[in-house]
Each structure stands twice: as C-alpha cells, then as structure tokens.
N, C-alpha and C positions, 0 to 999 in steps of 0.2 A: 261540916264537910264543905268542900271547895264546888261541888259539884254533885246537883243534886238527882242530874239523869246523866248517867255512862252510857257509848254504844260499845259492848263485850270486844266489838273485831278490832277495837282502835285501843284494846289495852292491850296485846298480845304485845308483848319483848319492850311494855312500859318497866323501869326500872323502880324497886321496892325500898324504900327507903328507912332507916329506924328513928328513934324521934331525935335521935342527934345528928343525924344528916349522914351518916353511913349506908352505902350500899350496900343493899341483904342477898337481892339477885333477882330475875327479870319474870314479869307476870307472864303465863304461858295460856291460863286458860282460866275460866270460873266456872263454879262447881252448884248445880242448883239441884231442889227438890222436887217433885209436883206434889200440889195439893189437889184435894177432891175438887172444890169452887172455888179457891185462889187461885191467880197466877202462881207459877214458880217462886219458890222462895231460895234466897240465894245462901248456901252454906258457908263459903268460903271461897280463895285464890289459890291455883297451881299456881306455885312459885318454883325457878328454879335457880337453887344458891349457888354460887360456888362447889367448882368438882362435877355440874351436872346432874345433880342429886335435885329430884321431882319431890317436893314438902308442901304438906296442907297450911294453909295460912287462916284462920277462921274469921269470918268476917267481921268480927267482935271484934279483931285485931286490927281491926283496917281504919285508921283514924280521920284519913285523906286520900281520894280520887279525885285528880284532874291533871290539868296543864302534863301532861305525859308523864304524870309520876304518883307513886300511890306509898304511903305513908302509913305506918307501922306503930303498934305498941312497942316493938324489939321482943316479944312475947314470943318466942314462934318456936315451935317442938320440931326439932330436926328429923325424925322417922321420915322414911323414904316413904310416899305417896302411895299412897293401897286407893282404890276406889270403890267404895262400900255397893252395895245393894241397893238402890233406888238413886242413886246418884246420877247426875247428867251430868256432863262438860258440853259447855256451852258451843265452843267452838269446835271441838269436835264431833260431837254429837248431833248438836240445832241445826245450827249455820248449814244450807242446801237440803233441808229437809220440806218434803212438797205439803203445802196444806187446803185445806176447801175452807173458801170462807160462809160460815153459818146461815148468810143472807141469798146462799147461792148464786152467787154472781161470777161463782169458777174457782180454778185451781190458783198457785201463787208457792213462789220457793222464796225461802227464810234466807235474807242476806247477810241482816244483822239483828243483835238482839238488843234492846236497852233497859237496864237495869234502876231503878232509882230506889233512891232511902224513903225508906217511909220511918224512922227511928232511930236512937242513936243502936247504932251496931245491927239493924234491921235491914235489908235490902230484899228487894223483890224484882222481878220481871216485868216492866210498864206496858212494853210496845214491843211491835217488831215492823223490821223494815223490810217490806217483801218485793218481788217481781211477779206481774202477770205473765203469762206464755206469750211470745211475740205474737202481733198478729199479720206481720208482714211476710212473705216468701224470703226475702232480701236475704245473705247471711251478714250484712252490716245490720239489722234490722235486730232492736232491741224491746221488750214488753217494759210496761208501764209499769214505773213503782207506786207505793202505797205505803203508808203508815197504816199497821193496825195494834188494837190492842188483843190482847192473849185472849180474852174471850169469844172475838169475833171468830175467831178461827179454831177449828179443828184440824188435827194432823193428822195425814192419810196415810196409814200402811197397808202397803201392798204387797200380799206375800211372793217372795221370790223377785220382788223388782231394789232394785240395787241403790243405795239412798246415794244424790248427788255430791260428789265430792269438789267441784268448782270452788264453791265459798270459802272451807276449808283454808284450799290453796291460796288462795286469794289474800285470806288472812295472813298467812305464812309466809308470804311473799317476799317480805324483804329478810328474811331470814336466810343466816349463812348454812351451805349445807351439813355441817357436821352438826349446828341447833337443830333443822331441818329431822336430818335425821333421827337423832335422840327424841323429836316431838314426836317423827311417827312410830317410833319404838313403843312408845309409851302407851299407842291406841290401841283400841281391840285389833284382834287379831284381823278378823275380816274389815273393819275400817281400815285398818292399815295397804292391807293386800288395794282395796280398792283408790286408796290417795293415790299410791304408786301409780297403776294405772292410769289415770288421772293427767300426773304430772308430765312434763314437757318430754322428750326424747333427754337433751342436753341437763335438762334438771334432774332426775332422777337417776341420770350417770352418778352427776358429782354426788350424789344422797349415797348413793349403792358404797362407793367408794368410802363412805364415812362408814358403812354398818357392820359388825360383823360378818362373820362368812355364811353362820346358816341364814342370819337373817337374809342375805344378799341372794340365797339360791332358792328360797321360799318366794321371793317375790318374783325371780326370772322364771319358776313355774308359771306361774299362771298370767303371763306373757306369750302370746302367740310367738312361732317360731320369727318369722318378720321382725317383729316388736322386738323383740329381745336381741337380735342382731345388731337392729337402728342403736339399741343402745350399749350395745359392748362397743359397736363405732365408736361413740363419744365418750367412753371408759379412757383412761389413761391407759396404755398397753400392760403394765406391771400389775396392775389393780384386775384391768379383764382377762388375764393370763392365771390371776389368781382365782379368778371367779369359774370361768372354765375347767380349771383342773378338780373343783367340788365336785363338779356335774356326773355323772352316768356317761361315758366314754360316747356311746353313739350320739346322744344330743350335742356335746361338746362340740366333735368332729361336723355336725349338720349347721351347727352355727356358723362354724367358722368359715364354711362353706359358701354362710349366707352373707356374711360380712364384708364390707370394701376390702379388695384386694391387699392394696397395703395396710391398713390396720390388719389384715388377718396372716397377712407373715411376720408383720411385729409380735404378733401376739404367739404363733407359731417358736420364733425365734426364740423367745423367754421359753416359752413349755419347755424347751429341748433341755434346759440346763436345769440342775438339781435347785430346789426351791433354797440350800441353805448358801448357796454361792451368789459371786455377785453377779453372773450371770440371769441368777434367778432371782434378783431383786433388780436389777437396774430398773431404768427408765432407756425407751428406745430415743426419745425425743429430746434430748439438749439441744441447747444452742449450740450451733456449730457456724463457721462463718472461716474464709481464708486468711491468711496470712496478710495478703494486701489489700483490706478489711480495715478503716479506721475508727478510731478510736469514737467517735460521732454514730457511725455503723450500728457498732455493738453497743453503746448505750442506750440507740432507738431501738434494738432487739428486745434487752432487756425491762424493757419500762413497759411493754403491754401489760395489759391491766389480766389477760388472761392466765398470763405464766405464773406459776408457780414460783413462791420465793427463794427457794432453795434450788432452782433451775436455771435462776435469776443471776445469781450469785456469783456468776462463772462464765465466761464464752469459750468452749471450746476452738480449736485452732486445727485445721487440715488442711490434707492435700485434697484436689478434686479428685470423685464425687463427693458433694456435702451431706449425703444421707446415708445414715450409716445402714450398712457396713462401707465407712466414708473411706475417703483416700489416709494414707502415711494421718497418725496421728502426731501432730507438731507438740499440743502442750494445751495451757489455760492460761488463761489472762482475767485474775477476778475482777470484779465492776469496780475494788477499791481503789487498784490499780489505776483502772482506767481514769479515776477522776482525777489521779493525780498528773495526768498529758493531756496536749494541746487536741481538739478536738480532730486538727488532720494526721496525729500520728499514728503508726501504720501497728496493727496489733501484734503482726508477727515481732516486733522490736521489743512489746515487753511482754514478751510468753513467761508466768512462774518456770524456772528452770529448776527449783529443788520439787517438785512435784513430778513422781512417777506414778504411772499408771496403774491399775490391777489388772490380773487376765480375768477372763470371766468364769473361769473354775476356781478364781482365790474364795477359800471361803468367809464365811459371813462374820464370822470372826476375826479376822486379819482387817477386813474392812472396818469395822467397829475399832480395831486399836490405832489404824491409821486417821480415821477420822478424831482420833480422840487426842492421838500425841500428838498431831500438826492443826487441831482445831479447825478443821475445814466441814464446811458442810455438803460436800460434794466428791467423789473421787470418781476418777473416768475409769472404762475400761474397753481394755482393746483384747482383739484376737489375735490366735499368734503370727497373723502377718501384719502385727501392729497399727491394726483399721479400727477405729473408734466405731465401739456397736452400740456404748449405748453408758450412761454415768449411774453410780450407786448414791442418792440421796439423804440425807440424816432421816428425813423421814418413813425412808425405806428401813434404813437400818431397825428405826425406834420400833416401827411395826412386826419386823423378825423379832425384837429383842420383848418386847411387852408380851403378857398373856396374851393367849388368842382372844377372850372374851371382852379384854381393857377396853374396848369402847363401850359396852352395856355393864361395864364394873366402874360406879362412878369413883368408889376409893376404899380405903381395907375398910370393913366395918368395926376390926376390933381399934382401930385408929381413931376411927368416927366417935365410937362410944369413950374414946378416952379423951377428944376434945369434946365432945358433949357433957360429959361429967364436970370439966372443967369451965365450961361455959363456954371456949372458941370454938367456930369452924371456919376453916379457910378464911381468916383473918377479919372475921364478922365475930363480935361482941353475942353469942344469943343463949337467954335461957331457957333450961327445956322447960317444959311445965308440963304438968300431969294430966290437966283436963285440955289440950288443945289439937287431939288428934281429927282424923276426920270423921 
C-alpha cells in the first residue's frame, strides 16, 4: 500500500483505477462494521462507475490508497449497491456525529474519520478527528480540534435530537450538483431530508433541479414556508414552475406569494401554458441584449461561469425592453458567429436570418424536430406580438423526452446484465465475480 493511514473525507470523488490504469469510477464513501472491542472494521468502497450506478468495491479489492487515487484488482461485481444490516458509511453516517470522550472531558463532533491497514486486504478505523464545542460567544469563534482514537470515545445518541449534517456537506463540497444529488438520493431517507436542510439556499436549488419530481416535493415538505420560497427564488423558473405544479394547489399558490416578485411571475408565466408546449418548457432567462450591442458585449455575456451552456450558446437580439416579454424579437446571433467578427461589430449585422422562432403553444414535438433538423441547441419563442418571452433548451427538451424517473434510473438493467455477461460496462473492462457483493 501507498499509504498506510487514509482520512475517509479526503477520498470522496478520488478516482478508482484498475490495475492497468483504466478508470472504474469515483470513490463516494467507505462502508465499515462495528465490533464489540475493536474499532470498526472496514468492508469495502462505494464506488460510482459510469452511468451513476452505486457498486460495492470490497476492500480485498483495494490494492492502492493514496496520492488522490485508489487502485483496484479490476475484480469488481457490478450489482447496484444494497446496504446490508449492520453496515455504516462513513461519510454519511459518522462524519458530524456528537461524541463524549471516556475521560470526561466533554462533548466533541466527528469531522473526519482515518482508516489504516493493519493487513493485506485488512483495514480498520485508527483515529478520528474531532471539534470541541467553541467556547467563545464570537460567531467567528471556533472549538479546538483533537485527535482521538475510537476507544477514547463513546457516541451519544440522543433520542429525537437530529444528527449534524455540516460535515457531511463539507465533504461533498466540491461536488457537481447532479453527483450531489444522486449522493443524497442514495442516503437514508431521513439523512437525506436533513442534508437538504442543511445545505445553502443557492446549493440546494441546483441539487433539487437534478432530482426527480417526487424526490424534489418530499424535500420542499419539510421546509418551512420562507425556506422553501428562498429557494424556488434560486430555482431556474422552468425547473420551479415544474416543482410547483407537483404541489397541493393552496401551498403552490402561498409560495409564490412568498417569493420575489419577478421570479414569481416568471414562474406564474410558464404555469399558464400546457407542460407539453414550448411555452411550458422554455426558459424565461436568455441572454438577450440589442441590436447595437457588439460583438465584445455578447461574448462577455456569455462567458459567466454561472450561465448555463446551452444558454450560452446564443444571444438573443431585441427591441427595447430587454426582459422578456421584451420588445420586436429581431433574431440570434450564435457565439460561433460571434468569434468569427471584429470585437466592435455591431450584433444586429450578423443576426442568423434562416432561424425562425416558435410560438409558445408550438408543441414539444415540433421543437424537438426543429432542434434536431437544424442542429441547434436552443430555439427562441415569441408571443403572438412577436416579443421574446423566453427560449426552449435541448436540455429542456431531453427532460420532456426521457422517462420521468431517468435521473434515479442509472440505465436498462436488462442492458446492464448483458454487458455484464460480457464482461463491459460503460467502456470499463470488469468482471463479475460471485463472491464480491456487499
């Protein structure tokens, strides 16, 4: 081994490697046991391959931890991830859990955990790295860490008190929101409900937008009315107009109530139109920008890091007002366009001229075959006094057009089982084997 003590938070989204240097797919979590007078002993790795699909990795299989990568026999049984009966995941489970240390010297929350080899194919629990409760008033003001080993410490459960989910997130941090989200799909029920709350107003937008629809309305339960506002705000208007219409008609209506004015007639505006038109897929927010608008303009539009790629893709062209329902819709001018003129030419000079609009009652299919004959990722749509209310996106469409379930459907399973037979999955070499579930 490369390394004979791991800390568990610092392998999350390390990449899994097989022994020929192929990537398998990215470490999400470790899987421990408790013993009566040992520490934990560690089972195995959540791995997740290609497709999104959560597989037991057994630690017996684990050749190499360190330097941000962890190494493989290529052994690995592709079955979707079950979590047995006595099993812990470390990072979801441990990490912000309150413990007393033995010596009574007080309370202390689990930040990280460290694992080391005691064998080959052995690993166990060493240490953990914990925080005292501050003892300052201050709210810059932070408690002292500590090193302890697993003996020192007892963990406190308290019934009815709600185990902390900081750490968790903390771990998960640099993780994109659609990983994000498939992570906390995958935790218990009630872990999950409490990470959400947890997470930022703006974080937990983009997550929601990754999750299916029930998951998406199970968690805005148990969100106070406020709460749940703040973050249909930071919702994309197509995505919160979608989440809304799940709801119980009077909640709906009290949110939107509660929500910033203009996010809540964006959002109002989509309701209106039937969910299969592009009225009720668009986006209210394109880039939109005038005619004498250069070409310098719109490329600094398009390059925030926040926009969306397929938002990106395009500047819309008007008359004044610039928010839709903007003035006379002129056209589009894509960024490819753009790179090919002088940074002061003017954008109205090169608007796409074979690109027509949709109304917002074309349906969802009409947009789908336009998007498909002329390869665009983007079609605008105007109302019928030809004012740009708002563009239909491929990823709008892909989301009408996929199952509703496709984002907790990692892929067909009778597909799976017939690259598994064969030895492939999603372009990884793997074979199954009989003994390596969890």
């Amino acid at each position: 081994m490369s390394a004979a003590r791991v800390f568990v938070a610092r392998l999350a989204g390390c990449t899994v490697f097989d022994p020929a240097g192929d990537r398998v797919g990215k470490a999400r979590d470790v899987l421990v046991v408790y013993r009566r007078n040992d520490p934990p002993r560690v089972v195995g790795l959540v791995v997740e391959i290609p497709g999104k699909r959560r597989v037991f990795v057994s630690i017996g299989r684990v050749t190499s931890i360190g330097a941000g990568q962890i190494l493989t026999t290529g052994l690995i049984n592709v079955r979707r991830f079950e979590q047995r009966g006595g099993e812990v995941r470390v990072i979801a489970e441990i990490l912000g859990r309150t413990v007393d240390f033995r010596d009574g010297s007080g309370p202390a929350t689990i930040e990280d955990v460290a694992i080391e080899q005691s064998g080959a194919g052995e690993w166990s629990v060493s240490q953990l790295f914990v925080r005292r409760p501050k003892t300052s008033a201050s709210p810059f003001a932070k408690g002292a860490t500590a090193f302890a080993a697993w003996n020192q410490v007892q963990e406190r459960v308290t019934k009815g008190q709600a185990q902390s989910a900081e750490q968790l997130i903390a771990a998960y941090s640099e993780l994109k929101p659609a990983d994000l989200a498939n992570t906390l799909l995958d935790l218990p029920e009630q872990r999950r409900l409490e990470v959400a709350g947890e997470l930022p107003d703006d974080r937990l937008a983009d997550v929601l937008e990754e999750m299916p629809e029930s998951d998406q309305v199970d968690i805005l339960a148990v969100l106070d009315d406020d709460r749940a506002a703040d973050v249909l705000d930071q919702m994309e208007p197509d995505d919160a107009a979608d989440l809304i219409a799940q709801l119980p008609g009077d909640r709906g209506e009290h949110l939107l109530e509660l929500m910033e004015p203009d996010e809540a007639d964006d959002v109002r505006l989509l309701l209106s139109y039937a969910p299969d038109t592009a009225g009720g897929l668009m986006t209210t927010e394109p880039v939109i920008l005038s005619a004498d608008a250069t070409v310098a303009e719109g490329l600094a539009l398009i390059r925030k890091q926040e926009l969306a790629p397929a938002l990106g893709a395009a500047v819309c062209i008007t008359l004044p007002p610039y928010e839709p329902p903007t003035g006379r819709f002129l056209g589009m001018v894509h960024f490819q366009r753009m790179l090919r003129y002088p940074p002061h030419e003017r954008l109205g000079t090169i608007i796409d001229q074979t690109l027509e609009p949709v109304t917002a009652n074309t349906s969802a299919a009409e947009v789908s075959r336009i998007l498909a004959s002329y390869n665009l990722v983007s079609v605008p749509v105007v109302d019928d006094g030809y004012r740009l209310v708002g563009v239909v996106t491929i990823d709008d469409i892909l989301d009408y057009l996929l199952p509703d379930d496709w984002r907790s459907h990692d892929e067909d399973d009778d597909l799976h089982d017939k690259q598994v037979a064969t030895g492939t999955t999603a372009g990884n070499t793997v074979k199954r084997v009989s003994n390596g579930t969890s």
